[in-house]
GUBA-329868 format. One record per residue: x, y, z of N, C-alpha, C, O, CB in turn; residue in one letter. Coordinates in pm, whole numbers, plus 50000, padded with zeros to 5 digits. Each point is the difference from the previous one (the first is absolute). Glycine has a CB too. Example, Ala and Ser with C-alpha at 12.3 -4.5 7.8 and 13.67 -1.06 7.14 Angstrom:
BEGIN
513194943150780499115011950000500905012050000501044999850066497074988550059A501545022249803500825011950006499235010950073500515011150017500674982649768S
! end
This chain:
BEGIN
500844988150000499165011950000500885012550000501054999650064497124987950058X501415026049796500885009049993498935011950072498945004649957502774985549810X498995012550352500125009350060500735017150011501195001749973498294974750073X499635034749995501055010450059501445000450067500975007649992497004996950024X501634980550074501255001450092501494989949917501034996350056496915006150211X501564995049562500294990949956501205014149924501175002750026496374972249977X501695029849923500195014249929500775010750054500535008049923497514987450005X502115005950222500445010450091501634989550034501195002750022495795011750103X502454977149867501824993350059500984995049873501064993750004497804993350241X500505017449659500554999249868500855010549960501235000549991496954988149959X500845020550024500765014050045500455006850111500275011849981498754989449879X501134994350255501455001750110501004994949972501065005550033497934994750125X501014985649763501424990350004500595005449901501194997150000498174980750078X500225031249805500665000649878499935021749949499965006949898498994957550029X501065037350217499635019050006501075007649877499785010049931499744991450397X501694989749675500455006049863499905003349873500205010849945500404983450159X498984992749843499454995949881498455009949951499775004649888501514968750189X497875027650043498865009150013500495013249972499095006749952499754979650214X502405021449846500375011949961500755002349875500435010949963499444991350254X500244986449719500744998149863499415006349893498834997249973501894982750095X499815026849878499815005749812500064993949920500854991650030499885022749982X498824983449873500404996149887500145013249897499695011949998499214964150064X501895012649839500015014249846499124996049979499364989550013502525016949860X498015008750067498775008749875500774995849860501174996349992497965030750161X500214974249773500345003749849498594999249907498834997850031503824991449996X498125013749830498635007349924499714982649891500934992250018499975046149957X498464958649968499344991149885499435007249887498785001350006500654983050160X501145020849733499315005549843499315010850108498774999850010500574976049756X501415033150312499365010150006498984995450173499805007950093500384998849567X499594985850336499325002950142500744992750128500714990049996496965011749872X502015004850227500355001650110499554988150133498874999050049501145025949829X500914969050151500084987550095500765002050168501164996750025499044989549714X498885019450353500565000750087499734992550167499205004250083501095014549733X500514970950199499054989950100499845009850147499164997550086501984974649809X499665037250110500055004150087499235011950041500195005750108501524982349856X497425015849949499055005749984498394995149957499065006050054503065005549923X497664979849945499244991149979500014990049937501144998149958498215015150081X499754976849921499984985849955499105002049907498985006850008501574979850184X499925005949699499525000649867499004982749972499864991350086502745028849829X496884979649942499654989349975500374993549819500025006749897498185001650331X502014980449782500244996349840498824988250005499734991450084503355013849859X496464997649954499204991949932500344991249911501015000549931497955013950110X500014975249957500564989249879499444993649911498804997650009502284999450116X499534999549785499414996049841500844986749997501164998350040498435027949809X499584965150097500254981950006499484999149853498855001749960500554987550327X501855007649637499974995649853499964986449984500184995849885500985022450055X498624972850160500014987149977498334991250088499544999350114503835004649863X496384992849928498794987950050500434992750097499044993650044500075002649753X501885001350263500114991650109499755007150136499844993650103501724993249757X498405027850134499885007050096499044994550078499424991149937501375026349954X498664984350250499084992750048499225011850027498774999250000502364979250082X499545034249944499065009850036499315009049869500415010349946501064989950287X497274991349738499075006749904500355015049957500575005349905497704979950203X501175018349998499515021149967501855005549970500175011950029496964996050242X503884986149688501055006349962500444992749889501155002549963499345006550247X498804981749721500374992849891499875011449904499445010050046499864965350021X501085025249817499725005849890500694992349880501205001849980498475019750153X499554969649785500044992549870500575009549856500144992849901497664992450220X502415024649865500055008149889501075013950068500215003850115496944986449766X503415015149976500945011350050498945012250053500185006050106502014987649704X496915008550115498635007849974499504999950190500005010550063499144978349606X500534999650388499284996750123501345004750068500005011950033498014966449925X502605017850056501495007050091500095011949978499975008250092501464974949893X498725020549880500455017450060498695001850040500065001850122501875011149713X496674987650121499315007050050499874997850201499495008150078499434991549626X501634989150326499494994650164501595007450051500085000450122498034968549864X502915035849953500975003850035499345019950021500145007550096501784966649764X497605027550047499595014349991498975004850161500065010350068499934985949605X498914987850346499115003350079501485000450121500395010350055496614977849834X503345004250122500734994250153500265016150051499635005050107501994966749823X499445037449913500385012350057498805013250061499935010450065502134981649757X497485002350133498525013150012499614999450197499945009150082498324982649586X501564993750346500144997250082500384995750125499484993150088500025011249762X502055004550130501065005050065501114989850016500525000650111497945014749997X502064975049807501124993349970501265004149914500244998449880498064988150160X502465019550070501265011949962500744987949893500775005749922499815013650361X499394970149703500854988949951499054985949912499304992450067502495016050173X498314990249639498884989449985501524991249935500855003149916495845009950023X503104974750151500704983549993499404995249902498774999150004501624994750219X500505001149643499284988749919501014989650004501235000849989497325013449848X500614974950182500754985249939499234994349911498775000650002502284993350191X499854998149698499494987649977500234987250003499824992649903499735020350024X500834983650175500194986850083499684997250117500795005650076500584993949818X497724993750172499194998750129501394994350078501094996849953495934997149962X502545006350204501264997150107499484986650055500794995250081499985030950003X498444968549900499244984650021500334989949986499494994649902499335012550056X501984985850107500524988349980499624993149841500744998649903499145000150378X498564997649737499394995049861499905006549901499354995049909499644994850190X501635024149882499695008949893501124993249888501074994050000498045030650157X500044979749765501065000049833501225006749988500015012250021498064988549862X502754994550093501405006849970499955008749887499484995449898501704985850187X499295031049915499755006149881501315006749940500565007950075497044995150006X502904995249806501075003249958500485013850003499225008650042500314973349853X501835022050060500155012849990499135007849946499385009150054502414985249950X498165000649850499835006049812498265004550054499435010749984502464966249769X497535008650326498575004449959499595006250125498825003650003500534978049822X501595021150313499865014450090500005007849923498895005349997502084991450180X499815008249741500525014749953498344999149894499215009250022504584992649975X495984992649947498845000949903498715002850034499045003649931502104983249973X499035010350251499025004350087499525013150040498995006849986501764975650065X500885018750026500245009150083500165017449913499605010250057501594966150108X499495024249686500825007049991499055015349947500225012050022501834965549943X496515013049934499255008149993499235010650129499595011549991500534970849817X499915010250286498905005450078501155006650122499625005650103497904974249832X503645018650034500855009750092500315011849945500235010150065500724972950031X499085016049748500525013649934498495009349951500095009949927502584976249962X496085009250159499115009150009499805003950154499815012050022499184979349756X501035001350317500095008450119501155008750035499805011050050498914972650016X502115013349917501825011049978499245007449964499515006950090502814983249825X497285012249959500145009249897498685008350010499635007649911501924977049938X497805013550263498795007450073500245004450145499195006850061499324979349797X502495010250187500785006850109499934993550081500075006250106499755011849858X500024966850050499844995150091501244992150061500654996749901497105005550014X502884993450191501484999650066499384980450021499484993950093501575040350082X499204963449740500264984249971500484991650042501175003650012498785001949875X499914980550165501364991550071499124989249958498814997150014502665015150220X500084980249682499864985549962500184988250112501064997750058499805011749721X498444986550233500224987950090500824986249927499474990449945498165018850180X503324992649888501184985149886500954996150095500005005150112500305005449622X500784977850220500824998350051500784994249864500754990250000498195008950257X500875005549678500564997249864501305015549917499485008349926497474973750053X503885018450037500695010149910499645003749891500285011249958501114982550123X497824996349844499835007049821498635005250069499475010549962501734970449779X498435013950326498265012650006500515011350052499815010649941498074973850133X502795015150035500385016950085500665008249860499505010549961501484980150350X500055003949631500335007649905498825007349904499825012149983502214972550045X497085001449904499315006049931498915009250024499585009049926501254974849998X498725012250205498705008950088500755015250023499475011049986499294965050182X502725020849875500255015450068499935010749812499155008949993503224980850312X498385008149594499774998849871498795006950001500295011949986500914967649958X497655019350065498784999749971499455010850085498875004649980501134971649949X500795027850166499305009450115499854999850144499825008850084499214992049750X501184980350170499485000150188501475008050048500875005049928497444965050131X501605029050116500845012050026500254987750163500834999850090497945033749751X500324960250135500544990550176499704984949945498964995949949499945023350300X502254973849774500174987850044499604990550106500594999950108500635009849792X497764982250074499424993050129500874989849988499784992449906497725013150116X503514992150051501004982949959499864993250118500315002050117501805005249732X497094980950062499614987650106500974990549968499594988649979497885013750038X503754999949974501214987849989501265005250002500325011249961498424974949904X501935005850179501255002050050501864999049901501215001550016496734988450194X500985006649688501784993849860499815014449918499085007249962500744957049942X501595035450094500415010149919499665016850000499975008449910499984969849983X499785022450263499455013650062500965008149952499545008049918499364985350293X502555007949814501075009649953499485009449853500085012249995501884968250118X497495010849771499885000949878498425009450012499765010349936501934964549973X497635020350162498905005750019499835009450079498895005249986500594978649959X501545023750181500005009750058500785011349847499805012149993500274973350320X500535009049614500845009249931499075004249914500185011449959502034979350064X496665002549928499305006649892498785011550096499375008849939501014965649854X499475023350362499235006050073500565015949958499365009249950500174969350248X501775020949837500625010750050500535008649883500375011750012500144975450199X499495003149632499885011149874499175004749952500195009449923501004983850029X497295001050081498835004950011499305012450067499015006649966501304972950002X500675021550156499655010650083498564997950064499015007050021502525007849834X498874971650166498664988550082500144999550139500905004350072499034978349746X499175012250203499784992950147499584979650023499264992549937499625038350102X501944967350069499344985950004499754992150169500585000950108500794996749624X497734996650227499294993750099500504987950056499324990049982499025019949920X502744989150164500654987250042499134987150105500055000450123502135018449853X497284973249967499334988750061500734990950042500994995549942497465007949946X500894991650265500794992350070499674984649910498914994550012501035022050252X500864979449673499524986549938501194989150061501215001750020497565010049725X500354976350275501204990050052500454989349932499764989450058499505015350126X501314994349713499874994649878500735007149860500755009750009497094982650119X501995004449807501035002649846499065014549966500355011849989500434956749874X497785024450124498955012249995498754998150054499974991150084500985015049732X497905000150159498774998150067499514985049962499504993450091499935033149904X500674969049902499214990049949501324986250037499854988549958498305029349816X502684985250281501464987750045499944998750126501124998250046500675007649801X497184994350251500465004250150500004988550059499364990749951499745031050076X501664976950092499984985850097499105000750076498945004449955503084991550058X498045000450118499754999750123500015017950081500925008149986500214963049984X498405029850060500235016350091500894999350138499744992150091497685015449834X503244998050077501174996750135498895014550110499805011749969503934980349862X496015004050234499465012250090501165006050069500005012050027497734977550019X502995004849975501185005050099499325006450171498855003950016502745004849713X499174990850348499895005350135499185012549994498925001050058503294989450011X498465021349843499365014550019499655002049839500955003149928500615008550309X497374987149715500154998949849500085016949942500215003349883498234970350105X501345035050120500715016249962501614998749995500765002449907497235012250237X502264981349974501624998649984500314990849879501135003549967499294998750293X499184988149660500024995349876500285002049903500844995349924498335000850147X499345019249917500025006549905501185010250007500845002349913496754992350065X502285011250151500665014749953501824994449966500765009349973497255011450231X502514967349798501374992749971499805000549864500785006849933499714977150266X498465009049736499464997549868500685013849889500885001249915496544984850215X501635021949930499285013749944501405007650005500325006249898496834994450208X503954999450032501185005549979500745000949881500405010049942499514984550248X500264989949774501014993949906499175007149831500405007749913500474963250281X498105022949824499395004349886499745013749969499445003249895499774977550130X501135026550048499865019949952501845001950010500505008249923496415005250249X503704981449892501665002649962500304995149871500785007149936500014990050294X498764991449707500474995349897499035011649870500545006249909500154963850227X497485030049904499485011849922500705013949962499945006049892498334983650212X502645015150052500505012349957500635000649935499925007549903499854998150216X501524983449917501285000449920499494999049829500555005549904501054981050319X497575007649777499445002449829499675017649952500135004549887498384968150143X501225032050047499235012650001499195001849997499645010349943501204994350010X498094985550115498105004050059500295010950126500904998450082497664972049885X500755037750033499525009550077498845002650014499545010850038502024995449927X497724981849997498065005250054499824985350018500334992749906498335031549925X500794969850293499394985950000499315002750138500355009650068501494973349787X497295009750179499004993450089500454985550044501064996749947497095016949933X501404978850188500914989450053498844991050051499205005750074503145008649999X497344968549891498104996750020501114989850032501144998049957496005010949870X501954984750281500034990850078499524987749938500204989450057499665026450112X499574984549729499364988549917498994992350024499794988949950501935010750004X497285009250167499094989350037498934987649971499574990050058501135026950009X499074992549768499064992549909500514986949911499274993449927499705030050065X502354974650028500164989949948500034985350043500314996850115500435020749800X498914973049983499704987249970500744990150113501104998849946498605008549792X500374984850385501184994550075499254988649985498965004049947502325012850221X498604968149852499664990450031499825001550151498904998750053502064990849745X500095013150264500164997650167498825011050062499455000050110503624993849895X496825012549916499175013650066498424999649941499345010449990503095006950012X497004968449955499074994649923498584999750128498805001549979503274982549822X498535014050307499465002850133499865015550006500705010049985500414968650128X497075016649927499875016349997499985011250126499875012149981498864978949829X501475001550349500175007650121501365002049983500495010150049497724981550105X502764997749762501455003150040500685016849894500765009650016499594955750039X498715028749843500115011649918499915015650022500745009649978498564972649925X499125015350164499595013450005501025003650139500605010749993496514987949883X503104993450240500765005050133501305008049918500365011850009498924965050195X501205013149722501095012549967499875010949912500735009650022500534974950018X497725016149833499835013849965499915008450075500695010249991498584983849874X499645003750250499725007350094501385007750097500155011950028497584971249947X503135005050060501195000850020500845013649965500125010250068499444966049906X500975020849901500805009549922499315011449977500705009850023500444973849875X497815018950068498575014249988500585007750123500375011249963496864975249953X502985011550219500195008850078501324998450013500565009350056497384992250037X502654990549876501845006050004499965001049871500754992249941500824995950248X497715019849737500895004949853500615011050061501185000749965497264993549817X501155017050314500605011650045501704997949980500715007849937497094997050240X502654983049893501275000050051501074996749867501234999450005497764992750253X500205006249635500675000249877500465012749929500855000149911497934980850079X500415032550067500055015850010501995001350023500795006349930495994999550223X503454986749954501675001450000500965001749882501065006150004498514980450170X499835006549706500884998849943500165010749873500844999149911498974977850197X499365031549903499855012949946499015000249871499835010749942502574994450152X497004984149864499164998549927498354996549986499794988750045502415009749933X496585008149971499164997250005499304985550014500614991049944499995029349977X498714977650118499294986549995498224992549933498845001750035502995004550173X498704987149709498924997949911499344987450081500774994150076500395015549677X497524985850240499114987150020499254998949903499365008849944500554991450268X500154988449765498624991049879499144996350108500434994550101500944991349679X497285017550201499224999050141499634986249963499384998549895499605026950181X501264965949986498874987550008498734995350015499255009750015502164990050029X497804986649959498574996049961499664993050146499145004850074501074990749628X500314996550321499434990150111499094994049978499324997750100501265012650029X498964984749753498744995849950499344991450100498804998150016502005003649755X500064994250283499444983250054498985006250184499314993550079503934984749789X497315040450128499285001150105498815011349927498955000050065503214993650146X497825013249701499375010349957498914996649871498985005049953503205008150144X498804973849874498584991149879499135007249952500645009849962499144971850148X498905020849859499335004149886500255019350054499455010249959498384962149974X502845026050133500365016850029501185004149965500275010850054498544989650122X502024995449754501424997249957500505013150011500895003350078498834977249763X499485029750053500075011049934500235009050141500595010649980497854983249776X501205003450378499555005550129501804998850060500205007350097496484982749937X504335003249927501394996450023500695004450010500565000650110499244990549836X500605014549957501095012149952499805014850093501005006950022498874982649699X498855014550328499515010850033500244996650125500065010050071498444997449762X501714980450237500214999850174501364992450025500464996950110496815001149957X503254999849811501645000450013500575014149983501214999750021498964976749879X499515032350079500605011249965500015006250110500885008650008498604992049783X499784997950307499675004450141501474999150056500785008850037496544982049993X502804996049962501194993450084501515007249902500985005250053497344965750037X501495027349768501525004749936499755020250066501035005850034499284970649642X498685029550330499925013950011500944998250147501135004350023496175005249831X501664981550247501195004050167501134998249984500725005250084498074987950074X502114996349696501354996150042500725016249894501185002149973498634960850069X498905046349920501265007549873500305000949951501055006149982499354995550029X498444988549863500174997049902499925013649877499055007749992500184968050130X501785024649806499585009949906499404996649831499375006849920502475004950244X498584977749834499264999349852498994986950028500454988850022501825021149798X496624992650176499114991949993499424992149857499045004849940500705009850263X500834975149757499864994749870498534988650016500064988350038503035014949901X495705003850022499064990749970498824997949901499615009549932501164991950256X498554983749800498975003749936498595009749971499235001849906502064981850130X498875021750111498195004850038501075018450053500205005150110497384961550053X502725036749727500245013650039499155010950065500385008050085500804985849755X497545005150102498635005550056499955006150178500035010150071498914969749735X500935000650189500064994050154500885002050083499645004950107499514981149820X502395010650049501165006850092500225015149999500395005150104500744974349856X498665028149935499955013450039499155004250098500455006850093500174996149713X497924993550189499075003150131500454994450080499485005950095498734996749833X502684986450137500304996650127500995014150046499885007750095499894962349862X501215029449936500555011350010500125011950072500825004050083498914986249782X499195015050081499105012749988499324997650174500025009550079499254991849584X500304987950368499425000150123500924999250109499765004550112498444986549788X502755003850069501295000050088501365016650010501165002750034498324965449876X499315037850034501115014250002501045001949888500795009349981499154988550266X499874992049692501594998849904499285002449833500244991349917501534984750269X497605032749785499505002249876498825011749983498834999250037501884976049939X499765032949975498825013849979500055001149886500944994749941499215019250234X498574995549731499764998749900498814989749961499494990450057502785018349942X497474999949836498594987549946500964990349961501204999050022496565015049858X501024975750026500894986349919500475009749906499715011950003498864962850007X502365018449884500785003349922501065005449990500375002550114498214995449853X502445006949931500964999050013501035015050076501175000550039497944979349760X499775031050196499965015650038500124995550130501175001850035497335013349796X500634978150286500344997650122501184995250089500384988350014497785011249912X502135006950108501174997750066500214993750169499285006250078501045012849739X500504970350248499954996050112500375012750101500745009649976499714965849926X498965022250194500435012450101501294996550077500424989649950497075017150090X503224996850046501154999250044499544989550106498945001950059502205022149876X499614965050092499794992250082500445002850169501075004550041499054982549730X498885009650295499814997550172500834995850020500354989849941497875006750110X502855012250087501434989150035499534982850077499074995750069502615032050006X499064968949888499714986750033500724999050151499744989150051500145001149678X500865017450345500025002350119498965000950067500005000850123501605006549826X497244992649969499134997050153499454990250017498864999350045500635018249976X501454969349933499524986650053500945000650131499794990650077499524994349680X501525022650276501264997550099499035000050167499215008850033503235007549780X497744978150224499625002850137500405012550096501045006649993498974970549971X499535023650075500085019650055499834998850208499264992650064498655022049628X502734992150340500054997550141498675005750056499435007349920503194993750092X496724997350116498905003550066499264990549955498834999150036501415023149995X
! end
């Protein structure tokens, strides 16, 4: 059970990390600042294997247009893939990503919209960045050097995912480890020293929660640790970089309410500090948002988040 007194001794043990900054920087012109507020990216699923319906889009035509709504509706960032992260999904080649992808990235670019390919493939980042996107979602781990270098001639940004495995769709077993923040933030070190030395200077840093594990097929063990890491994402703030989440489903507890998921995980990534909120139901997590102090403004893309509530006042206070 998660408690106040759960929340308050969280933030006493880790009072540093709670005062931590991250960088700012700009994307095609707009402005990303965790330390001021939390943004949202939306997403577009070019592949039928997707499981989540309302973000599928079959045609270049249905994507840009569900890419156009996402922004209206205040998604500073719209995510496309076309390859599901699903164990059972179809493998999909380079040639016929890019055939997918390339149309419907170089009409949202080219309408101003700040793009990020979701790949783990080099010939797509090349060809997507090519085309206009401007952020890298990399769900795999080979040949990152090559792929931070095309980030950083792009004058891109990228989204470093915790993957445990070659890539998203190669993964083993999940090691939880003792402190799975202390995990990450070892992880996340190595992987932004080796990013810099390439010359990235804009990334976000995701914990990888949404992905595929066998071991994590159990759904109390699962959700305990999303839940887990959601409130120590703060302590990942140390390492001077923003922090992204793919909000998760829990189907197996939210069932014909699925859609109801994403909107009460965000609860939990908002207390840990989360700044980029990557989901399907943009609508929906912005109003949690918005009710939680962390979002002013109408829908669309003119509205802007309001400056975020210190999170010092989970700290316990004397008297």
């Amino acid at each position: 059970m998660l408690g106040l007194d759960d929340l308050a001794a969280l933030a006493a043990a880790h009072d540093e990390a709670l005062k931590a900054r991250v960088a700012s920087f700009e994307v095609c012109g707009r402005r990303f600042d965790g330390n001021e507020r939390p943004e949202l990216m939306g997403v577009v699923n070019l592949s039928s294997d997707s499981w989540y319906r309302e973000s599928v889009s079959l045609s270049a035509e249905a994507a840009i247009r569900r890419g156009r709504i996402l922004v209206e509706q205040g998604a500073a960032i719209v995510d496309i893939g076309a390859e599901s992260t699903l164990e059972h999904a179809e493998r999909v080649e380079e040639a016929r990503q890019n055939s997918r992808l390339l149309p419907v990235v170089r009409e949202l670019a080219g309408a101003g919209v700040v793009v990020s390919v979701e790949t783990y493939h080099p010939e797509v980042t090349r060809a997507c960045f090519e085309a206009g996107a401007r952020v890298l979602n990399l769900t795999g781990n080979a040949r990152t050097p090559e792929m931070f270098r095309m980030v950083a001639d792009h004058d891109g940004a990228v989204i470093l995912c915790h993957v445990q495995g070659a890539n998203v769709r190669e993964v083993g077993d999940f090691d939880f480890g003792a402190d799975p923040a202390a995990m990450l933030y070892e992880h996340f070190a190595r992987q932004l020293e080796m990013a810099t030395s390439q010359g990235v200077r804009r990334a976000w840093i995701d914990p990888g929660l949404g992905f595929y594990y066998r071991n994590l097929a159990d759904s109390a063990t699962r959700i305990r640790h999303q839940m887990r890491v959601f409130l120590n994402t703060f302590r990942l703030r140390r390492l001077g970089f923003p922090t992204c989440h793919a909000l998760p489903h829990a189907f197996e507890c939210f069932e014909d309410d699925v859609r109801c998921a994403e909107p009460f995980f965000a609860v939990l990534a908002a207390l840990g500090r989360t700044d980029l909120f990557r989901t399907h139901e943009v609508p929906r997590v912005r109003a949690v948002l918005k009710t939680l102090g962390l979002w002013d403004g109408g829908a669309g893309s003119g509205g802007l988040p309001a400056p975020r509530p210190a999170v010092e006042a989970l700290t316990p206070r004397a008297g």
